[in-house]
N, C-alpha and C positions, 0 to 999 in steps of 0.2 A: 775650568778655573774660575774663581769668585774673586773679584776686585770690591775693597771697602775704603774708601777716602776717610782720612781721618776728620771729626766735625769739631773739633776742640783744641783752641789755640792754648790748652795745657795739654796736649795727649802727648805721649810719647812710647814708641813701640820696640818692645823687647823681641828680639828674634830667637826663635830656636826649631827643634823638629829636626825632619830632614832636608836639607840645603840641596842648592843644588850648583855651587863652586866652592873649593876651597875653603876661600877666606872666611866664605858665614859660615861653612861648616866650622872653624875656629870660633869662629863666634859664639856660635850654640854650644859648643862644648864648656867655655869660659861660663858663659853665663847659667849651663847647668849646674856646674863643679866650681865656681870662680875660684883663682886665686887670689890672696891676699892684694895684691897689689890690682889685678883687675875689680875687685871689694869693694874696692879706697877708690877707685875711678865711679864705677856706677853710681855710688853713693851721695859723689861727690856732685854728680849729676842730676840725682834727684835733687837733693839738698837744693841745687838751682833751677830745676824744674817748679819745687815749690813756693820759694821767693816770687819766681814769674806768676803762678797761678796765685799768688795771696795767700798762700798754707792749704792752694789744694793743687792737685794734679790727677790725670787719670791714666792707665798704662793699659794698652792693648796688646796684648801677650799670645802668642803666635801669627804674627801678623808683618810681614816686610816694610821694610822702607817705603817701598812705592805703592803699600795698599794692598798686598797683594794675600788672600788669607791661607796662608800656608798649616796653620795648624801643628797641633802639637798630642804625643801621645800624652797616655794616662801619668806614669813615670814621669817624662820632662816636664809637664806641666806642674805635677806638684813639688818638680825639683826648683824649678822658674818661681813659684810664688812660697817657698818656702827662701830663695835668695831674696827677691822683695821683698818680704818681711821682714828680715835680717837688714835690710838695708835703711827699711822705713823706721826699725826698730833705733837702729843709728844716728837718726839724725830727728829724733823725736817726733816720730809721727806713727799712726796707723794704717790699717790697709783692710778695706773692706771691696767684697767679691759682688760686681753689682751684676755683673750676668755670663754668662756662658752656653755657648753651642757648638754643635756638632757641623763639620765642613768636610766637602769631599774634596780630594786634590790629586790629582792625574791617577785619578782610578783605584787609587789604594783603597784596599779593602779593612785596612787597619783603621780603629774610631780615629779621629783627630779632631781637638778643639780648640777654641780660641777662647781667650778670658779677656774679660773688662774690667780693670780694677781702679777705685778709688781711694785714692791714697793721700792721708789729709793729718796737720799738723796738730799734735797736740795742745790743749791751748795753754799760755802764757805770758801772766803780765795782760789778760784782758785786752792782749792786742788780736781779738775773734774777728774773723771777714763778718763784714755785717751787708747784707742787703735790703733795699725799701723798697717795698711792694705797696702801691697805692691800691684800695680797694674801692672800684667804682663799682655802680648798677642804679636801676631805677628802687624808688622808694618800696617795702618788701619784700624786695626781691632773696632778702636771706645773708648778707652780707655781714651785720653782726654777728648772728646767730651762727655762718660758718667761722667765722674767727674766735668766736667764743668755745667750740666745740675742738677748735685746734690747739689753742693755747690754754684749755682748763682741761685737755686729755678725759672728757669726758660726754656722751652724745647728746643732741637735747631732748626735750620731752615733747614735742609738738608742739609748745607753747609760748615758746622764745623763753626757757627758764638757762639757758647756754649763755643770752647775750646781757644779763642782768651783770656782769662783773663790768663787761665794758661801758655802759654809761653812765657819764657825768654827770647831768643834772637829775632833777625830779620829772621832770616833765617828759624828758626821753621816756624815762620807766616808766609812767603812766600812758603815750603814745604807742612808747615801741620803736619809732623813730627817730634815728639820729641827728641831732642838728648842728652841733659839733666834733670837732678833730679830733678824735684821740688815736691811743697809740699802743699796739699791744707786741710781747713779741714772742718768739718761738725758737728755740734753740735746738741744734743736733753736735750730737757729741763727734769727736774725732772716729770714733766706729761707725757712725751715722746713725748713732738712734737718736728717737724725739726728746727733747730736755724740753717741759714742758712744768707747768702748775701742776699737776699730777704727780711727781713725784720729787719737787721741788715748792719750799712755803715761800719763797721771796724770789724778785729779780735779779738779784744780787748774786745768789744762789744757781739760778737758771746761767747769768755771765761767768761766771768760776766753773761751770763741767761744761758750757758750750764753747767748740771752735768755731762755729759758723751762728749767728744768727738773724732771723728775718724776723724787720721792723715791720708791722703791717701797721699803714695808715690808715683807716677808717674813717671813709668820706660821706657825710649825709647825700642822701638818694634824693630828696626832696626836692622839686624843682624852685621851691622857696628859698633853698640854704646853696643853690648855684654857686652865689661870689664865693660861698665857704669852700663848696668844693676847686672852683678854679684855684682859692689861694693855698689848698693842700695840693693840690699838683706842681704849681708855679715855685714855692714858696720851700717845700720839704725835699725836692731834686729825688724824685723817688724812682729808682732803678728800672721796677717792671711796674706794669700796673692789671694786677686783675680785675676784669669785668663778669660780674656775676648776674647770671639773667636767672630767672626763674622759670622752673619748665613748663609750668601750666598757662604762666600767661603769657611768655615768649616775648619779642621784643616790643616795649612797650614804656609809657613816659619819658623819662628821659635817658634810658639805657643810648639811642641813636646820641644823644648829644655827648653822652659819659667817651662813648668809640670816636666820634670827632674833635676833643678835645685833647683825647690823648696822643691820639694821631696827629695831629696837628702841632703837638708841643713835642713830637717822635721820644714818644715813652713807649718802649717796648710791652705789648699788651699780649694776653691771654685769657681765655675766658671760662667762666664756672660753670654749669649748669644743675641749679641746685635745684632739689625738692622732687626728686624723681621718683621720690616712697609715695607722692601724691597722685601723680599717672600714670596712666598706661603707656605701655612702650611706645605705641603708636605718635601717642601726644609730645613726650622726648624725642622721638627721631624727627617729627616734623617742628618743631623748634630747634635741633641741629641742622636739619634742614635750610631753613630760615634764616638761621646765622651764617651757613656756607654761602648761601646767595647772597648776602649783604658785604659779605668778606670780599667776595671776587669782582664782586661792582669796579668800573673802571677808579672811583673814588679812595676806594682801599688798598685794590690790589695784591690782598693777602693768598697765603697759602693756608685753610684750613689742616688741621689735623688732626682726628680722631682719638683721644688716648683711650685703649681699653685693655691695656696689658703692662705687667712691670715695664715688659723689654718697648714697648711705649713710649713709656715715662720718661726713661734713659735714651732714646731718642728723643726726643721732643725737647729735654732740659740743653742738649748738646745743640741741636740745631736751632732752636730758639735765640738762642745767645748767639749761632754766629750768623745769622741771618734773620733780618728786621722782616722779612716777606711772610715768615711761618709763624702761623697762630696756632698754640693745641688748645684743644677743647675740650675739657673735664667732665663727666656727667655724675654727678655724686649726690648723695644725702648727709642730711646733715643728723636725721633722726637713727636712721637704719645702719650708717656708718657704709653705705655703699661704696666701693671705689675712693673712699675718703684716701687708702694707705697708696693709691696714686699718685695723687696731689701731693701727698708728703713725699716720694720717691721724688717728684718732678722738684722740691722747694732743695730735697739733700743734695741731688749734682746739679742745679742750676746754679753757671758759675758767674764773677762778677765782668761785668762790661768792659770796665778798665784793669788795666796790667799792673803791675807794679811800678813801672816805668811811667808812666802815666801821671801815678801817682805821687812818686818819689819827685817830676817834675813840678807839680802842684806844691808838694811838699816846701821845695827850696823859695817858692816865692813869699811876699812879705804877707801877715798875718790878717785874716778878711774873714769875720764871723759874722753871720746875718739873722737878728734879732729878729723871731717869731714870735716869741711867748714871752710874756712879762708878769711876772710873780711876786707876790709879799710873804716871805715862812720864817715865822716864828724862830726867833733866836738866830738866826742868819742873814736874816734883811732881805735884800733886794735881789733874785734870783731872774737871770733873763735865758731861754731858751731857745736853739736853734741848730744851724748847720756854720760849720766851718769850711769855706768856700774852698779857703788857700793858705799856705804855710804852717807855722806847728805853734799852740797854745800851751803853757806851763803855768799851774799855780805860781801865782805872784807876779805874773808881767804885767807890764804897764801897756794900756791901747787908749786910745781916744775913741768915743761916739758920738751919735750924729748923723745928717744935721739935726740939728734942734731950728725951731718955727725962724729962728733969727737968722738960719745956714752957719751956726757955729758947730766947732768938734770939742768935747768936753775931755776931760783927761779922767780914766780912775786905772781901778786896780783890781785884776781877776783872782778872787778868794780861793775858794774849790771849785774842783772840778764833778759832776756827775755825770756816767754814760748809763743809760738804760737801769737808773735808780740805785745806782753802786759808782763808788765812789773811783777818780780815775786820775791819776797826776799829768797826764800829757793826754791832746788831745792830736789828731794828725787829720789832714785835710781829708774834706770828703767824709768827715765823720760829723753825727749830729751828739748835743751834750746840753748840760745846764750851765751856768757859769755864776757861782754867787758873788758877787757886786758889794758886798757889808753895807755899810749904811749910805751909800749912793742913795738919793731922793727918787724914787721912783716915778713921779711925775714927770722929769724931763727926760725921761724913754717913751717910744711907742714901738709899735709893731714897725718894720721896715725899715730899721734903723741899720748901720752896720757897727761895728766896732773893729778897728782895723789898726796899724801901726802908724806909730807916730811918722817912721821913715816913710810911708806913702804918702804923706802931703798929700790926703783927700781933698775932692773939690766938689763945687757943692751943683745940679745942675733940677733949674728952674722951664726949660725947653729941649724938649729934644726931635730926633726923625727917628721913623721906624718904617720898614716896608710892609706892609701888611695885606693879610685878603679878607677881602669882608665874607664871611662864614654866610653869614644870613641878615637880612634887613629885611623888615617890610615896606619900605618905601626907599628913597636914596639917602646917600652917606655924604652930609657935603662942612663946606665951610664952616663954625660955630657950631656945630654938633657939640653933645658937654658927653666924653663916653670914663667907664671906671678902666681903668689904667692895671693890667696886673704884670709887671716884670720883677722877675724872680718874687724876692719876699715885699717889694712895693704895692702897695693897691692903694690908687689914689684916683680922684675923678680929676680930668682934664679935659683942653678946651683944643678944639680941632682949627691952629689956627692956619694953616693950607694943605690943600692937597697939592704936589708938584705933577704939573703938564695936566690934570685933569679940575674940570670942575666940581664933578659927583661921581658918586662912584656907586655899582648895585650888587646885588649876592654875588659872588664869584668873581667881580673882578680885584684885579691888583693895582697897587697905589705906593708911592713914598708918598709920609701922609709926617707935616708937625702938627707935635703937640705941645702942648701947654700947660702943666701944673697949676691948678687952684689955689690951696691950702699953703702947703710950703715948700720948700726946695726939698729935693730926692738925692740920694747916692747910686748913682747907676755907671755900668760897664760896658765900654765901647764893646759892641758883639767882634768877634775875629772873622776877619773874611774869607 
């Protein structure tokens, strides 16, 4: 006998086959042939299976309550996912088949298998699970150039001609390198295929046929544009974060600092290993190599994990999410399309961190939007961009921002709403957006600002404490030190005005350390204990 724990706090297991008491023999019968009324039960089950997963869920079919993989013949099993279907078909959703195998079970010589099914909401009303995936690595390591080749559905040429949609300025395109955030994304349909620029002309387009899609944030590599990238990790609250190393030159500039940053902010990480059309196998295995020792270091304490197969993937996506100890590790091209359709299997069942509950809790508090991006567009005025920490945004509410240089909160009035370049009337916590402001004066915004409800009676805060551990110093960390400040969307320089019970402090150790604001007063939130 074969014991399978389920790794997915959406899974839920269908039983059937042959039993071996009574009552699941009842079981298995209902749910080959249901009746009406047992229908209306299942269904109604899923229906809240999917609510809890966010419009996803997964169903392991032939498989007992306590793990146990009993398996199922040819017959019951297309009797069992021809009833899921029917059921998924009901409460508007799809069902796609992500693997299947063969089990043996107290020696029958009969096949018997077990099925893994993904079963995911049709989308509507652009209410799509959305996830943000932060894209770290060292400077060419391949990071545009794979996002480029994922969301324009098509390979590159060897030349970085993949990663020319993604950058912003002029200077990128003439470098090659990124020095600013931008933002790309990638959608899979309710069946689970790519919705992608490939076969979609606008974003707009890609949000209307996707139920799921992944934000990828694109963070400059360059150890010049550091604060850039700390304040897309701190600032964008991004779900997972990919670390892309490159295979020929392995770990190198500041890929070590991209893995202790995320680690240290506990962003669930995974790693790429791009450019394998470049090397020999030899040169790949010893840069996975390399990375599994750096993993396992007492520092890390991760779980490496190899992905080189569908049924991989669908491990790795499952266990990734419910355990922060496992990292998988990609080995792909970005030119030859190697192992790319991996990584896409890993992006379709990688589910999101929080429940619904979770969120419905966030949901009911009062309204806390935090101000990244600041924008002038033609005919609309003053556009501000960012994440909505907490509660729910509507065309036409009224919030206050701030502070402003004085520690005032100003009053306006949110115009439209945009999610991912499409237009969007309610906005729900935990989701990022644009919010147009009309002719609000643009000048008394900046970056790190909140805008929040008037019923919070914001307050405005010019000192605070934090505990902290000094990463790295080259010499010691003491009193009057001037350091940049980054909590959440804040990044400010501030003055170290004590350390409590210590004088100085050196790499590694730990401290309650105040600080002290420079420039002007912050909006910041007590951490929960």
């Amino acid at each position: 006998m074969h014991a399978l724990k389920n790794t997915w706090f959406t899974c839920w297991t269908l039983l059937g086959g042959e039993v071996l008491s009574r009552a699941l023999t009842s079981l298995q019968l209902k749910l080959v042939n249901p009746t009406q009324y047992r229908f209306e039960h299942l269904a109604t089950q899923l229906k809240w299976r999917l609510q809890e997963g966010r419009g996803e869920a997964v169903y392991q079919i032939g498989v007992e309550d306590n793990g146990l993989l009993v398996g199922l013949s040819e017959g019951d099993m297309r009797a069992s996912l021809k009833t899921l279907r029917r059921m998924a078909e009901k409460v508007g959703a799809d069902i796609t088949l992500l693997r299947e195998r063969e089990v043996d079970y107290d020696s029958d010589r009969n096949c018997r298998k077990i099925s893994e099914v993904l079963v995911r909401k049709v989308p509507d009303d652009q209410q799509f699970l959305d996830l943000r995936v932060a894209v770290l690595g060292n400077v060419d390591s391949g990071k545009s150039t794979l996002l480029g080749v994922l969301t324009q559905g098509e390979l590159d040429n060897g030349r970085g001609r993949a990663r020319l949609n993604l950058f912003r300025h002029l200077h990128e395109i003439q470098t090659g390198r990124t020095s600013s955030i931008s933002f790309e994304i990638l959608g899979f349909n309710s069946k689970g295929e790519v919705v992608n620029y490939s076969d979609s002309r606008t974003a707009e387009e890609i949000c209307e046929s996707s139920s799921k899609m992944i934000t990828f944030i694109d963070l400059a590599g360059h150890h010049k544009y550091l604060k850039t990238t700390i304040f897309g990790l701190t600032s964008y609250c991004p779900d997972f974060a990919m670390l892309v190393v490159s295979a020929n030159t392995g770990i190198a500039g500041t890929t070590r600092e991209h893995l202790g940053l995320a680690m240290a902010l506990k962003v669930p990480i995974f790693i790429v290993v791009s450019k394998v059309d470049l090397c020999a196998k030899g040169t790949v295995e010893r840069t996975v190599r390399q990375l599994e020792h750096v993993l396992k270091l007492p520092g890390c304490n991760k779980v490496p994990m190899v992905v080189a197969s569908p049924d991989d993937a669908v491990t790795a996506a499952q266990q990734f999410a419910q355990s922060s100890s496992i990292t998988p590790i990609f080995t792909l091209s970005s030119v030859s399309g190697e192992s790319l359709d991996l990584l896409k299997v890993f992006f379709n069942i990688l589910p999101p961190l929080s429940n619904s509950k979770e969120q419905e809790e966030l949901m009911q508090q009062l309204t806390e939007f935090q101000v990244d991006e600041i924008y002038t567009v033609p005919d609309v005025g003053t556009v501000v961009g960012g994440t909505l920490y907490s509660g729910v945004c509507r065309e036409g509410e009224r919030l206050v921002v701030g502070p402003t240089d004085e520690g005032r909160f100003l009053r306006l009035k949110v115009g439209s709403i945009h999610r991912n370049r499409s237009a969007c009337r309610v906005l729900r916590a935990g989701q990022a957006a644009t919010l147009a402001l009309g002719n609000f004066d643009r000048s008394l915004l900046r970056k790190g600002m909140v805008m929040v409800s008037p019923k919070m009676n914001p307050t405005i805060c010019w000192q605070f404490e934090a505990a902290i551990v000094l990463l790295f110093h080259a010499k010691t960390f003491r009193r009057g030190f001037q350091v940049t400040v980054h909590v959440g969307n804040v990044r400010q320089t501030a003055t170290v005005e004590c350390l409590h019970g210590k004088e100085e402090l050196r790499t590694g150790e730990r401290a309650v350390v105040c600080f002290r604001f420079i420039k002007h007063p912050e909006y910041l939130r007590m951490a929960t204990p």
